[in-house]
N, CA and C atoms as an extended XYZ file, in Angstrom:
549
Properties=species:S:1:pos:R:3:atomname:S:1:resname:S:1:resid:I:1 pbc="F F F"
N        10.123        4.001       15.917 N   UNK     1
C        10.047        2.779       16.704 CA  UNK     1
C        11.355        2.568       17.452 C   UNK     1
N        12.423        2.969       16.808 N   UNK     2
C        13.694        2.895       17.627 CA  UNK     2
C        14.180        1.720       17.702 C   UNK     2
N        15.381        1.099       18.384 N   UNK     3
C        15.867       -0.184       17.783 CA  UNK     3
C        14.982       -1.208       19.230 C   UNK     3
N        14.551       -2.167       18.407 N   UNK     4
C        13.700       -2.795       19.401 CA  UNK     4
C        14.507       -3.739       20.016 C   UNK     4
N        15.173       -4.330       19.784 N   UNK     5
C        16.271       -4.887       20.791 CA  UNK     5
C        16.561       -4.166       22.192 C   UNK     5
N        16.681       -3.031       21.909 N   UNK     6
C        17.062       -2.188       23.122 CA  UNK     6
C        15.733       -2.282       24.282 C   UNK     6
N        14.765       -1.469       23.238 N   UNK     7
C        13.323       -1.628       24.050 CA  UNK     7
C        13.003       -2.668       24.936 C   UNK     7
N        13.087       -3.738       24.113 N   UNK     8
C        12.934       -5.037       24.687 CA  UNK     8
C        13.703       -5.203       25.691 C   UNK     8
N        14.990       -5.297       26.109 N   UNK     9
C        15.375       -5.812       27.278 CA  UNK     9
C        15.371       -4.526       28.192 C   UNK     9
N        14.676       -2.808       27.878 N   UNK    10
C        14.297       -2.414       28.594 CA  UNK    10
C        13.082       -2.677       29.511 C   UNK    10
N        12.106       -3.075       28.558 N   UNK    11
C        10.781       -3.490       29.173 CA  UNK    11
C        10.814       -4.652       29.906 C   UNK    11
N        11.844       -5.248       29.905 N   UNK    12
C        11.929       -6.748       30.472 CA  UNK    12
C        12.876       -6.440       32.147 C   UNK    12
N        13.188       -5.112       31.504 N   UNK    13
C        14.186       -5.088       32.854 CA  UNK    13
C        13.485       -4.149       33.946 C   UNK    13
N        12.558       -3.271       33.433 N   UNK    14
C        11.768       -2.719       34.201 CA  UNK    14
C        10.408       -3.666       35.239 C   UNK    14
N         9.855       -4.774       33.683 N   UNK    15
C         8.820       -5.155       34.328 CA  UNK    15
C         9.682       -6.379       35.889 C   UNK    15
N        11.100       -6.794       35.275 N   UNK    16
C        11.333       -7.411       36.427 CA  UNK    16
C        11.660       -6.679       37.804 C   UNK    16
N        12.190       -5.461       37.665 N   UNK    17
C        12.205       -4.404       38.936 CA  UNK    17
C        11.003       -3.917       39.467 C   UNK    17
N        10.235       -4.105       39.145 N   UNK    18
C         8.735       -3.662       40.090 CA  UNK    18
C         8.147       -5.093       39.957 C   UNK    18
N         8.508       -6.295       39.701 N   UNK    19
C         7.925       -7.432       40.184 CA  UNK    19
C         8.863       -7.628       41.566 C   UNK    19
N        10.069       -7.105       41.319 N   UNK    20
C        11.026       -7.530       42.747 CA  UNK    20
C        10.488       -6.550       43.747 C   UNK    20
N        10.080       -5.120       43.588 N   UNK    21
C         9.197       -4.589       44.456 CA  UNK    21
C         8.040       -4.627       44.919 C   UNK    21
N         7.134       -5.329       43.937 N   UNK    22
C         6.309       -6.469       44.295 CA  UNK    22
C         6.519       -7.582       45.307 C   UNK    22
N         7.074       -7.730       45.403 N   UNK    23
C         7.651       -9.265       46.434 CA  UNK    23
C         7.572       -8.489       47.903 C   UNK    23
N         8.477       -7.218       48.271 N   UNK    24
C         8.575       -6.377       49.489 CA  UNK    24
C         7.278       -5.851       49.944 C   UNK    24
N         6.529       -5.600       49.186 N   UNK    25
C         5.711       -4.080       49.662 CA  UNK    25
C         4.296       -4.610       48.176 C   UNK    25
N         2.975       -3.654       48.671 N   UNK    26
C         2.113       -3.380       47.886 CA  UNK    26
C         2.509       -2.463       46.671 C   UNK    26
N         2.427       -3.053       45.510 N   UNK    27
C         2.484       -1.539       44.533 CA  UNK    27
C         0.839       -0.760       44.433 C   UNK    27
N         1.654        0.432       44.241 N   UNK    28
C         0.829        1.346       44.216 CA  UNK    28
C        -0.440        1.746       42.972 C   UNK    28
N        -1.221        2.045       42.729 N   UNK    29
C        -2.200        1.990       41.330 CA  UNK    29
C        -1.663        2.737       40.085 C   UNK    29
N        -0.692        3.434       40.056 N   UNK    30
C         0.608        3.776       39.034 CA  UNK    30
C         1.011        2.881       38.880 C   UNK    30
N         1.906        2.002       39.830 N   UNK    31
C         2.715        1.314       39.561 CA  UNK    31
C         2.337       -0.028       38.805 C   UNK    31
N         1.055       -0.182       39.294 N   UNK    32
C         0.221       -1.555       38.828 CA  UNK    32
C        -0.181       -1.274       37.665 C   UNK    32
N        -0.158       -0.447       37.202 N   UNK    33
C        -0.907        0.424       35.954 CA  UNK    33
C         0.493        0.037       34.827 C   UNK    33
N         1.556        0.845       35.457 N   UNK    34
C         2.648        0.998       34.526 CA  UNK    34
C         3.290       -0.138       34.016 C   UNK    34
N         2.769       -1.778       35.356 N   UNK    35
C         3.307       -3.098       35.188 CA  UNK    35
C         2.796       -3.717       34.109 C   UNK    35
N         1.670       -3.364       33.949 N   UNK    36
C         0.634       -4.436       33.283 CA  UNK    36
C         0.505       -3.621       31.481 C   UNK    36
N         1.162       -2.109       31.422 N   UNK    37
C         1.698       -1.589       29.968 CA  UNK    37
C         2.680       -2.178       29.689 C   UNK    37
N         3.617       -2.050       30.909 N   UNK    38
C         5.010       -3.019       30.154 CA  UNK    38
C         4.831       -4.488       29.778 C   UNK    38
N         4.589       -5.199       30.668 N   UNK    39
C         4.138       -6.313       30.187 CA  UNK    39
C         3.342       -6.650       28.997 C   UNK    39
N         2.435       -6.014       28.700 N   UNK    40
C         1.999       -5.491       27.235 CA  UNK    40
C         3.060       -5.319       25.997 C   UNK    40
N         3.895       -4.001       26.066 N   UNK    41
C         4.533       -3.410       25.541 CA  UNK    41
C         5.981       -4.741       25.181 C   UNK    41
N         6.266       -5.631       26.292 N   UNK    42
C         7.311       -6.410       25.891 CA  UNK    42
C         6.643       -7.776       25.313 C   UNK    42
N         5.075       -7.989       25.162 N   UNK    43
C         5.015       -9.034       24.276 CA  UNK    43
C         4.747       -8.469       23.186 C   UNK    43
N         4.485       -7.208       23.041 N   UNK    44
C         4.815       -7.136       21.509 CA  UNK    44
C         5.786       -6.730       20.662 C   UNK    44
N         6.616       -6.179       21.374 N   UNK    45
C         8.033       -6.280       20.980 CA  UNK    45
C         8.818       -7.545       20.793 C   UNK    45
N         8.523       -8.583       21.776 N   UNK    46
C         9.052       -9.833       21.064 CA  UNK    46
C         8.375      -10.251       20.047 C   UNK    46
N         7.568      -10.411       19.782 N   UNK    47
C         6.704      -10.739       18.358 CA  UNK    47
C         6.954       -9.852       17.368 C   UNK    47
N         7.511       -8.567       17.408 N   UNK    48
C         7.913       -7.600       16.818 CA  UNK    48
C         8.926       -8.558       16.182 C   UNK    48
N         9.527       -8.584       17.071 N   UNK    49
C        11.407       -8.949       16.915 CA  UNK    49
C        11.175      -10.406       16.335 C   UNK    49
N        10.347      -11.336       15.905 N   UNK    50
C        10.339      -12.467       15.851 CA  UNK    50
C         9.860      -12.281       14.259 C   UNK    50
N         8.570      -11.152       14.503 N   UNK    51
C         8.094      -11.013       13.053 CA  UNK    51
C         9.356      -10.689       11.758 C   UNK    51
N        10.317       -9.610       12.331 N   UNK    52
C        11.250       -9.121       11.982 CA  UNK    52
C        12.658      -10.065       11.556 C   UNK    52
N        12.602      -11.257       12.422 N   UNK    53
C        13.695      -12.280       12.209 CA  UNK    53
C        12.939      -13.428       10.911 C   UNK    53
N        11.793      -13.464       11.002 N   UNK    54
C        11.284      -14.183        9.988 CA  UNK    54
C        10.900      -13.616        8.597 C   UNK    54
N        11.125      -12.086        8.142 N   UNK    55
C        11.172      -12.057        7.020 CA  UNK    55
C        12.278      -11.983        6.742 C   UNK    55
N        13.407      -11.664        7.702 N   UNK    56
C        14.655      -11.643        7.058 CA  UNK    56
C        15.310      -12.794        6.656 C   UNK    56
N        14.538      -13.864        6.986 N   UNK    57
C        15.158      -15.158        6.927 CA  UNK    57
C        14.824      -15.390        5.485 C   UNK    57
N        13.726      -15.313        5.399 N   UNK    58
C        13.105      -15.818        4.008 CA  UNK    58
C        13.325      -17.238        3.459 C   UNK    58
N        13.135      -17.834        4.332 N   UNK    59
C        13.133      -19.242        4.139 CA  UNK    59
C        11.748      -20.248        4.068 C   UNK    59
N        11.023      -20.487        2.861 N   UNK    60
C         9.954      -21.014        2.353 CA  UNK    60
C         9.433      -22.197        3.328 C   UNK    60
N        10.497      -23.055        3.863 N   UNK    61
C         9.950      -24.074        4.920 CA  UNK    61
C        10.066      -23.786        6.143 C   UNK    61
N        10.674      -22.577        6.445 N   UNK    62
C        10.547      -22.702        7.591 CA  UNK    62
C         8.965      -22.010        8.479 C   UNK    62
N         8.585      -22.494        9.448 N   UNK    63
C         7.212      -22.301        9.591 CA  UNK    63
C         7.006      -21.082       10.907 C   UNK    63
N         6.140      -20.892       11.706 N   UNK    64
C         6.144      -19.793       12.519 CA  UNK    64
C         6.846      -19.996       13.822 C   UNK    64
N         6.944      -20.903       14.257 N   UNK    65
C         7.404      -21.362       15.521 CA  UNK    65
C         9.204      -22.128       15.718 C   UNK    65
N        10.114      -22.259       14.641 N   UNK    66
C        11.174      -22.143       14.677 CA  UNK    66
C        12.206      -21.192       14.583 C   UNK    66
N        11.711      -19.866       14.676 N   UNK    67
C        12.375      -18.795       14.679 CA  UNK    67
C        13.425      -18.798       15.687 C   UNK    67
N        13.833      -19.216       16.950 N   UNK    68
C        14.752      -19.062       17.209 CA  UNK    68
C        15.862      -20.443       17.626 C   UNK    68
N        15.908      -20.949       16.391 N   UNK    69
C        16.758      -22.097       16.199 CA  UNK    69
C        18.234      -21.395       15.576 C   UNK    69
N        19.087      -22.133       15.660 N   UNK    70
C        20.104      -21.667       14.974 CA  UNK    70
C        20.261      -21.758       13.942 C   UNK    70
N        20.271      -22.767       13.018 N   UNK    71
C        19.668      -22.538       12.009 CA  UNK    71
C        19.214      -21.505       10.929 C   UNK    71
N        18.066      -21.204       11.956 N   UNK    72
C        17.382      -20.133       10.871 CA  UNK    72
C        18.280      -18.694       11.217 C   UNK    72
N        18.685      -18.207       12.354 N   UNK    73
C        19.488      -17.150       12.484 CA  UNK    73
C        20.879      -17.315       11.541 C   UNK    73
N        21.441      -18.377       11.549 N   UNK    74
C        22.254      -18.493       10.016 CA  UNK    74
C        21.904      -18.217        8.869 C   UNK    74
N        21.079      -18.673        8.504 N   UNK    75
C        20.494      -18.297        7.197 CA  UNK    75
C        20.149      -17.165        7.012 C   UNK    75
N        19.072      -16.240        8.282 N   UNK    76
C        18.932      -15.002        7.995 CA  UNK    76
C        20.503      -14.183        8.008 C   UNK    76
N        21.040      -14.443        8.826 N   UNK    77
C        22.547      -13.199        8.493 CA  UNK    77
C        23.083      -13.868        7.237 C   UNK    77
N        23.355      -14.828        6.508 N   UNK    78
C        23.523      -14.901        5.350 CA  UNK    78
C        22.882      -14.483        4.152 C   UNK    78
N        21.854      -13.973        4.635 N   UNK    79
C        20.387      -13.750        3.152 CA  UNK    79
C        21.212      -12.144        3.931 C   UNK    79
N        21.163      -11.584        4.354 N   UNK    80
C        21.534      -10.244        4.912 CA  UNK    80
C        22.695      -10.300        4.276 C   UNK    80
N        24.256      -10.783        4.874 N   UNK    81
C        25.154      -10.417        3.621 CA  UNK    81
C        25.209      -10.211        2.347 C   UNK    81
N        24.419      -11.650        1.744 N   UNK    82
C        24.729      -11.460        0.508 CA  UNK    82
C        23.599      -10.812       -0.573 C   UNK    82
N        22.665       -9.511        0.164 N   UNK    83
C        22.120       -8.625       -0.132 CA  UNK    83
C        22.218       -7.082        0.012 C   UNK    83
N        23.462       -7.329        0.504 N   UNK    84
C        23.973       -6.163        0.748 CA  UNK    84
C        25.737       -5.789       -0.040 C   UNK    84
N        25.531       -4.460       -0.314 N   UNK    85
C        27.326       -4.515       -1.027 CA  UNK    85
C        27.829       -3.374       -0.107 C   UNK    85
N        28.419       -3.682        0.476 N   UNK    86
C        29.701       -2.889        1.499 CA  UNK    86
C        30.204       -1.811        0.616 C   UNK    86
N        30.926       -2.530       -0.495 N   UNK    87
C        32.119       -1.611       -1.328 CA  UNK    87
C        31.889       -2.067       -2.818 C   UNK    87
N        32.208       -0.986       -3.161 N   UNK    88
C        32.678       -1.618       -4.538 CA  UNK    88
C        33.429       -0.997       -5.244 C   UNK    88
N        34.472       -1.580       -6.533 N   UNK    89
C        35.557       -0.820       -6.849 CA  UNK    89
C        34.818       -0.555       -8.696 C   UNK    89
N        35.388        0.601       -9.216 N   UNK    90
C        34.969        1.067      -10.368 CA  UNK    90
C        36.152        1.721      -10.630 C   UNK    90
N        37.182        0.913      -11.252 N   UNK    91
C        38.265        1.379      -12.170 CA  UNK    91
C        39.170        1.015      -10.546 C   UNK    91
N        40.525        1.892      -10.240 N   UNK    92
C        40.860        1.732       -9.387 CA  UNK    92
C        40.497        2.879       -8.205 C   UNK    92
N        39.017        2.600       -8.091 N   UNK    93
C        38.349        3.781       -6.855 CA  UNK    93
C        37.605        2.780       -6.085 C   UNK    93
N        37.443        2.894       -4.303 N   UNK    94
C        36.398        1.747       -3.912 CA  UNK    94
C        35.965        2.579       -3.334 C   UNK    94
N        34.665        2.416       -3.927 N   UNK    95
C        33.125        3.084       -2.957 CA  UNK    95
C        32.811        2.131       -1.606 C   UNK    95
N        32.628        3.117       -0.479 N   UNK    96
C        31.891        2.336        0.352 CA  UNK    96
C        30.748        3.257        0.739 C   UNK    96
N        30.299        4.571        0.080 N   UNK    97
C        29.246        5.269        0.858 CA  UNK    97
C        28.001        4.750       -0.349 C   UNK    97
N        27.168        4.577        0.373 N   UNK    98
C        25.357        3.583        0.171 CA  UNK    98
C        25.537        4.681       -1.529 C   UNK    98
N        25.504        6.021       -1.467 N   UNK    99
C        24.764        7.046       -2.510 CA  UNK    99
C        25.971        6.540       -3.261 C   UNK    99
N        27.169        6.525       -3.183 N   UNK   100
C        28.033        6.608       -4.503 CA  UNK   100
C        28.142        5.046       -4.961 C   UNK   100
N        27.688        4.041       -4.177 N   UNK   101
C        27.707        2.893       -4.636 CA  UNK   101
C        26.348        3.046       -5.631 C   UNK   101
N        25.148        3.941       -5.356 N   UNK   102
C        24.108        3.325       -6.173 CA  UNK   102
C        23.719        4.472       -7.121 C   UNK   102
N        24.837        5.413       -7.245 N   UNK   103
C        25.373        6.103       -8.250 CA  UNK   103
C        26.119        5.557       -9.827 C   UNK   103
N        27.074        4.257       -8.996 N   UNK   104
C        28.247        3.907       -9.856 CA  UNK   104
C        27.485        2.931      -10.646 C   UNK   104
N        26.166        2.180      -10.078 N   UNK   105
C        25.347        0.991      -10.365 CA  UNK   105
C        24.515        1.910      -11.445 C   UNK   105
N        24.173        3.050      -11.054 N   UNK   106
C        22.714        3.600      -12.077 CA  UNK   106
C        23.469        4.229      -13.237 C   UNK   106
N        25.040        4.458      -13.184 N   UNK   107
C        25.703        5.055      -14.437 CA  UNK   107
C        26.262        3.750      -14.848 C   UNK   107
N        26.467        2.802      -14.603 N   UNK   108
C        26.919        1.327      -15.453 CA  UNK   108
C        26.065        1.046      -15.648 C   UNK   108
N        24.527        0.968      -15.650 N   UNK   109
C        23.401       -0.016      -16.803 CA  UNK   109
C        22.779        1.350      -17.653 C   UNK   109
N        23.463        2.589      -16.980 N   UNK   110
C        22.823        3.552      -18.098 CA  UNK   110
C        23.903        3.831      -19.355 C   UNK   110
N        25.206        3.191      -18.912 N   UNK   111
C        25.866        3.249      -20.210 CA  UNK   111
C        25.891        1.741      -20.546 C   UNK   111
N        25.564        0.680      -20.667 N   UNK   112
C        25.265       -0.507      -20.921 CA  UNK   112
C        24.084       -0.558      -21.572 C   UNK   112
N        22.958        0.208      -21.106 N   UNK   113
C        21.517        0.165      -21.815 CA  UNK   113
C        21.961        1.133      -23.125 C   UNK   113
N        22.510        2.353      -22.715 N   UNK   114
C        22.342        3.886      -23.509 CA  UNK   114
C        21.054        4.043      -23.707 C   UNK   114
N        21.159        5.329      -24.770 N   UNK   115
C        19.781        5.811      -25.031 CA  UNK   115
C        18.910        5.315      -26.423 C   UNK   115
N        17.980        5.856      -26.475 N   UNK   116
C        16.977        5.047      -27.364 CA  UNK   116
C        17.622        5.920      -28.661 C   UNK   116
N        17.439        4.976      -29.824 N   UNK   117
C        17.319        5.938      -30.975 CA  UNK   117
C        16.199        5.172      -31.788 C   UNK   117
N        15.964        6.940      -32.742 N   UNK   118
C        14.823        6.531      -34.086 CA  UNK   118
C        14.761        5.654      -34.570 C   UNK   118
N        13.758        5.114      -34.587 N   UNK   119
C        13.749        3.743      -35.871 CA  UNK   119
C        13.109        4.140      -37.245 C   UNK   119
N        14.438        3.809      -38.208 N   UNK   120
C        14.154        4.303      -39.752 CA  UNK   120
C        12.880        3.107      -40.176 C   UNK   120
N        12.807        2.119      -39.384 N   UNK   121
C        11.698        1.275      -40.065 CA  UNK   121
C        10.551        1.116      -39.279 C   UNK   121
N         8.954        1.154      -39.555 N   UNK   122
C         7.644        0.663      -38.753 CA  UNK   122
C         6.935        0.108      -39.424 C   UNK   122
N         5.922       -0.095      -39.022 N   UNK   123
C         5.022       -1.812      -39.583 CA  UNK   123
C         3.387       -0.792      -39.580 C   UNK   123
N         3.440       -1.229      -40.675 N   UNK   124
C         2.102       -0.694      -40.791 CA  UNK   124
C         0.983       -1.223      -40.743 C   UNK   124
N         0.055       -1.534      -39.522 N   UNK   125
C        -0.706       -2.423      -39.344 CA  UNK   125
C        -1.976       -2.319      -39.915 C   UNK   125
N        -2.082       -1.414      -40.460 N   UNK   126
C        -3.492       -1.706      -41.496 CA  UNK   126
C        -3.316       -2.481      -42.664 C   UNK   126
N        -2.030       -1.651      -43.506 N   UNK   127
C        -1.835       -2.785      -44.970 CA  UNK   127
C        -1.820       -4.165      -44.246 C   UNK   127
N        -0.970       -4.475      -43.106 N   UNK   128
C        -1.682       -5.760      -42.506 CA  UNK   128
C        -2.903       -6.366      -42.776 C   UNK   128
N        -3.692       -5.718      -42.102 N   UNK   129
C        -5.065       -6.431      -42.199 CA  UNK   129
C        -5.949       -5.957      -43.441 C   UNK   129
N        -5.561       -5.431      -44.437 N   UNK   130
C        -6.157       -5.659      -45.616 CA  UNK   130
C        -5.403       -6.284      -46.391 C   UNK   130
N        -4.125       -6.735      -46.611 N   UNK   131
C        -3.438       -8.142      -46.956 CA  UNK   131
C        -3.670       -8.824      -47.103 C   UNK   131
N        -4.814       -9.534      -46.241 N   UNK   132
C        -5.562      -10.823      -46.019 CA  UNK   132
C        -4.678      -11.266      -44.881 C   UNK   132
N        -4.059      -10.968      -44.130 N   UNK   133
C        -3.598      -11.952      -43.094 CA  UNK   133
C        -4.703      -12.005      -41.864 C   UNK   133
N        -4.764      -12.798      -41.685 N   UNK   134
C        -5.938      -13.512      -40.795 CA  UNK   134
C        -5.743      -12.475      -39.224 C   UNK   134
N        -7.385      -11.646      -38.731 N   UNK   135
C        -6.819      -11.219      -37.244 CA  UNK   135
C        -7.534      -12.298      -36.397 C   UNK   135
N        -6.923      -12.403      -35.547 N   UNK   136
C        -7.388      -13.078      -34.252 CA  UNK   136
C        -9.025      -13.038      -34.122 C   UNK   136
N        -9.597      -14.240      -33.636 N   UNK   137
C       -10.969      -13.585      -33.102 CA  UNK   137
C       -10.843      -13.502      -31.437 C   UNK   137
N       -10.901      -12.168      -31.086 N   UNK   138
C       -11.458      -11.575      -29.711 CA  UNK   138
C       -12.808      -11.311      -29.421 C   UNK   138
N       -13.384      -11.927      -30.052 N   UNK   139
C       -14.924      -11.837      -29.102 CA  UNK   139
C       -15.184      -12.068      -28.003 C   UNK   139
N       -14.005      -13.284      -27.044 N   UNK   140
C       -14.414      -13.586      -26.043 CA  UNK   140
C       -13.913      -12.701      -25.049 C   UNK   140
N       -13.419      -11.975      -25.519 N   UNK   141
C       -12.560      -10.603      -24.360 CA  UNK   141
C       -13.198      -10.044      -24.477 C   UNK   141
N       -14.659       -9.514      -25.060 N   UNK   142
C       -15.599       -8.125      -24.795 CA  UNK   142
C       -16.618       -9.049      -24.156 C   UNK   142
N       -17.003      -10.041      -23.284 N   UNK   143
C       -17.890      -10.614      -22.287 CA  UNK   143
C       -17.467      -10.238      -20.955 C   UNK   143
N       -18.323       -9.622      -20.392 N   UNK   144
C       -17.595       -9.776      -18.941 CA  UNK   144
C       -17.407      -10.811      -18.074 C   UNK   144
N       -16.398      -10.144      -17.186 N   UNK   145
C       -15.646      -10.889      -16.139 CA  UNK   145
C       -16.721      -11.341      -15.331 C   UNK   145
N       -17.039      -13.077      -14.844 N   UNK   146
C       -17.401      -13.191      -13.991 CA  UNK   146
C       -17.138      -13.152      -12.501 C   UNK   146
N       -17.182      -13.521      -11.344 N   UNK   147
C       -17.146      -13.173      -10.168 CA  UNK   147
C       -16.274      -14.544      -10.084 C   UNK   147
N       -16.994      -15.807      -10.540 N   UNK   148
C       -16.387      -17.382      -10.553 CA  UNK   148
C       -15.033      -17.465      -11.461 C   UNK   148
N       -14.485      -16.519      -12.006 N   UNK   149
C       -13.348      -16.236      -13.156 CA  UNK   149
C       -12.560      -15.825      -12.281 C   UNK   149
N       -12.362      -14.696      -11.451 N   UNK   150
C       -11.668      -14.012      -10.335 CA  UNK   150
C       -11.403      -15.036       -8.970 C   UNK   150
N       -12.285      -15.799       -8.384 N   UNK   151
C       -12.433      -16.482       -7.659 CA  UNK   151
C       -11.024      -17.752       -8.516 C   UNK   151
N       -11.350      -18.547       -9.323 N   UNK   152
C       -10.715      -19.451       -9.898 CA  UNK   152
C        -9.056      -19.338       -9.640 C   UNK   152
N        -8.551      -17.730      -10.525 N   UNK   153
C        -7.772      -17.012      -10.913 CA  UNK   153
C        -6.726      -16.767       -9.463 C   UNK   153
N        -7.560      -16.477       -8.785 N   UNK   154
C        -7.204      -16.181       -6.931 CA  UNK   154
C        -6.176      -17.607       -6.207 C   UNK   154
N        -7.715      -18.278       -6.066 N   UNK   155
C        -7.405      -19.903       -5.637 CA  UNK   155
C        -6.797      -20.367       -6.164 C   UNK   155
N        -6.429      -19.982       -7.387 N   UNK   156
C        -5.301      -21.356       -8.294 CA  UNK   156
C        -3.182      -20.774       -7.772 C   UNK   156
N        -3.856      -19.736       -7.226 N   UNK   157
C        -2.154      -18.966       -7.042 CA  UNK   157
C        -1.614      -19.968       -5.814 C   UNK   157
N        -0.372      -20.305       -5.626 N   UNK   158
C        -0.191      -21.149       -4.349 CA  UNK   158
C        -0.206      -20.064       -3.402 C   UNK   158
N        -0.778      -20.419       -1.963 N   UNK   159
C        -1.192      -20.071       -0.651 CA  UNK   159
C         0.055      -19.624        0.214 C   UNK   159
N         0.969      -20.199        0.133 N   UNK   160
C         2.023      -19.695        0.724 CA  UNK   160
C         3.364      -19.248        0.275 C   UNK   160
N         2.937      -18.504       -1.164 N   UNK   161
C         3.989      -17.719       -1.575 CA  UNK   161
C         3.436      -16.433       -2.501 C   UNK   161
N         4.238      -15.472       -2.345 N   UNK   162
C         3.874      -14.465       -2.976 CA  UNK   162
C         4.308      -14.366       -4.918 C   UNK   162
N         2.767      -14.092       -5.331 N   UNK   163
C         2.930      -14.886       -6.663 CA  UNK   163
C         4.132      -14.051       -7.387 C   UNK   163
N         5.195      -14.703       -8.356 N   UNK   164
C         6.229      -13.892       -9.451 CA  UNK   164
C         5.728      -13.763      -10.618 C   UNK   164
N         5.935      -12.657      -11.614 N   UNK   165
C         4.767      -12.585      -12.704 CA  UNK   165
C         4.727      -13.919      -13.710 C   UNK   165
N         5.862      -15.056      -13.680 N   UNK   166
C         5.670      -15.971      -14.255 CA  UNK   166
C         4.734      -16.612      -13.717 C   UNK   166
N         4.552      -16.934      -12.201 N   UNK   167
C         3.443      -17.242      -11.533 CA  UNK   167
C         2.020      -16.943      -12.088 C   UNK   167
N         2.085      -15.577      -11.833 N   UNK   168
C         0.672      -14.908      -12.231 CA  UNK   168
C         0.347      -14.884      -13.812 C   UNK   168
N         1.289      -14.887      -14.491 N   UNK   169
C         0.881      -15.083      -16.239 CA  UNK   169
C         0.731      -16.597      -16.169 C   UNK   169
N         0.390      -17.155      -15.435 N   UNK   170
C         0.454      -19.254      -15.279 CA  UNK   170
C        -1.050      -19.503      -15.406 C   UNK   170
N        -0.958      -18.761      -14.245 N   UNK   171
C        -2.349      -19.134      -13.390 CA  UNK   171
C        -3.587      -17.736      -13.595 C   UNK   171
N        -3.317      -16.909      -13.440 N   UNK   172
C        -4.441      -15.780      -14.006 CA  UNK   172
C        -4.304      -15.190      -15.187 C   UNK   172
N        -3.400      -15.572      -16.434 N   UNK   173
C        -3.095      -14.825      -17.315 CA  UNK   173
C        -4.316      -14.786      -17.924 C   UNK   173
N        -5.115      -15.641      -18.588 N   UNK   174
C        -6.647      -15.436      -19.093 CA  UNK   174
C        -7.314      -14.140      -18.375 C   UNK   174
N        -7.607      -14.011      -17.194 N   UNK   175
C        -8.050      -12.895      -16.326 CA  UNK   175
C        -7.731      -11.959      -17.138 C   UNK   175
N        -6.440      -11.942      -16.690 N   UNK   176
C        -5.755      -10.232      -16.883 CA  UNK   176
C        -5.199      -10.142      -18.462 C   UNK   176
N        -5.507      -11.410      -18.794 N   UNK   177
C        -5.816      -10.669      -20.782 CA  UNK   177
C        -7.090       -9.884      -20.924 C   UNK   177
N        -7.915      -10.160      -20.330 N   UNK   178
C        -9.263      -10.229      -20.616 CA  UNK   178
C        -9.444       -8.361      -19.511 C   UNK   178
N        -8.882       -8.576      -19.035 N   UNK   179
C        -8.708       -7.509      -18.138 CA  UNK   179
C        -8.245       -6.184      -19.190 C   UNK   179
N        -6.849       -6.348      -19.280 N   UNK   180
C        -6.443       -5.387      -19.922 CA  UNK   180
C        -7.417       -5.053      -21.343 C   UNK   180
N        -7.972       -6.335      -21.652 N   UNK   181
C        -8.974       -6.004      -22.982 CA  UNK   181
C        -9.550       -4.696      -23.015 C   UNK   181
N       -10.220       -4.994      -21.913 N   UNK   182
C       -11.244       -4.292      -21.522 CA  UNK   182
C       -11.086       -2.611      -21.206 C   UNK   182
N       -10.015       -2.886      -20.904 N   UNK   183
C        -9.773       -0.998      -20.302 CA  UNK   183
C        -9.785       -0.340      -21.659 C   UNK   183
C-alpha cells in the first residue's frame, strides 16, 4: 500500500492538474478516464487515512466524525508514544534495535518465570469421589445449546466495545461453560 500520506497528496495533486487543464481545452477519453480513478482513488485514501487515525487514537468517546480535531491527534501521538519503547538499558548497555529490545524483554520474564519443575505431590481424584465428598451435579451441561442461549450471550456483550475476557466470563460465561462441556 505504501505510505498513504504520500499517495494522497499525490492523487490530489494530479486530480487538480488535469482539472486546471480542464479549464483550457477538452480532455481527452484517457484523460477523463484517468480523472474520475483518481478522484476515486483519493476518496479512499482519505478514509483510509481517517480509518487509520481513528484506531490509533483509541479513544472510546470519541465518535466517527471528529477525527480531525486536535484533540484527538494529541491523544493519538500520545497512545503512540507511550506504546512504544525506543531504548532500553539492561545493566549498563542501551538497546535501541526493535530485535534486541524484544530479546532483553523475552530473557527477563524467562528468568523471572524460569522453568517448570516436578511436583513430588498430586491429588488423586478418585479417592476423592469415593470419600464421600459431594460431586457437582452437571446435568444441565449435557442439554443442548439453544439458538435463544447464543443470541442472549451475543446481545448482552456491550455494542461498542470489544469484549475483555472479564467481559466475556460476565456475560457469556454460562455459554461457554456449557460449551467447553460439551467438547
Amino acid at each position: 500500500m505504501g505510505h498513504i500520506e504520500t499517495q494522497l497528496h499525490l492523487a490530489r495533486d494530479l486530480v487538480h492538474q488535469l482539472e486546471i487543464a480542464q479549464d483550457g481545452r477538452i480532455l481527452s477519453v484517457l484523460e477523463r478516464w484517468l480523472l474520475s480513478k483518481l478522484k476515486k482513488l483519493a476518496l479512499a485514501l482519505a478514509s483510509t487515512k481517517r480509518t487509520i487515525a481513528r484506531l490509533r487514537s483509541r479513544i472510546s468517546w470519541l465518535k466517527e466524525g471528529d477525527a480531525n480535531s486536535k484533540l484527538f491527534h494529541s491523544f493519538a501521538r500520545y497512545r503512540k508514544k507511550k506504546n512504544s519503547v525506543s531504548k532500553l538499558t539492561v545493566g549498563n548497555q542501551v538497546l535501541t534495535a526493535h530485535s534486541d529490545i524484544a530479546a532483553a524483554v523475552d530473557q527477563f520474564y524467562f528468568d523471572l518465570i524460569g522453568a517448570s519443575k516436578d511436583r513430588n505431590i498430586s491429588i488423586n481424584l478418585e479417592a476423592l469421589e469415593t470419600a464421600g465428598t459431594p460431586s457437582p451435579n452437571l446435568i444441565e451441561l449435557d442439554s443442548p445449546i439453544t439458538e435463544q442461549e447464543v443470541c442472549n450471550a451475543i446481545n448482552s456483550l456491550p455494542s461498542d466495545k470489544s469484549p475483555r475476557p472479564v467481559d466475556f466470563t460476565k456475560f457469556a460465561g454460562p455459554l461457554l461453560k456449557r460449551i467447553l462441556w460439551l467438547r
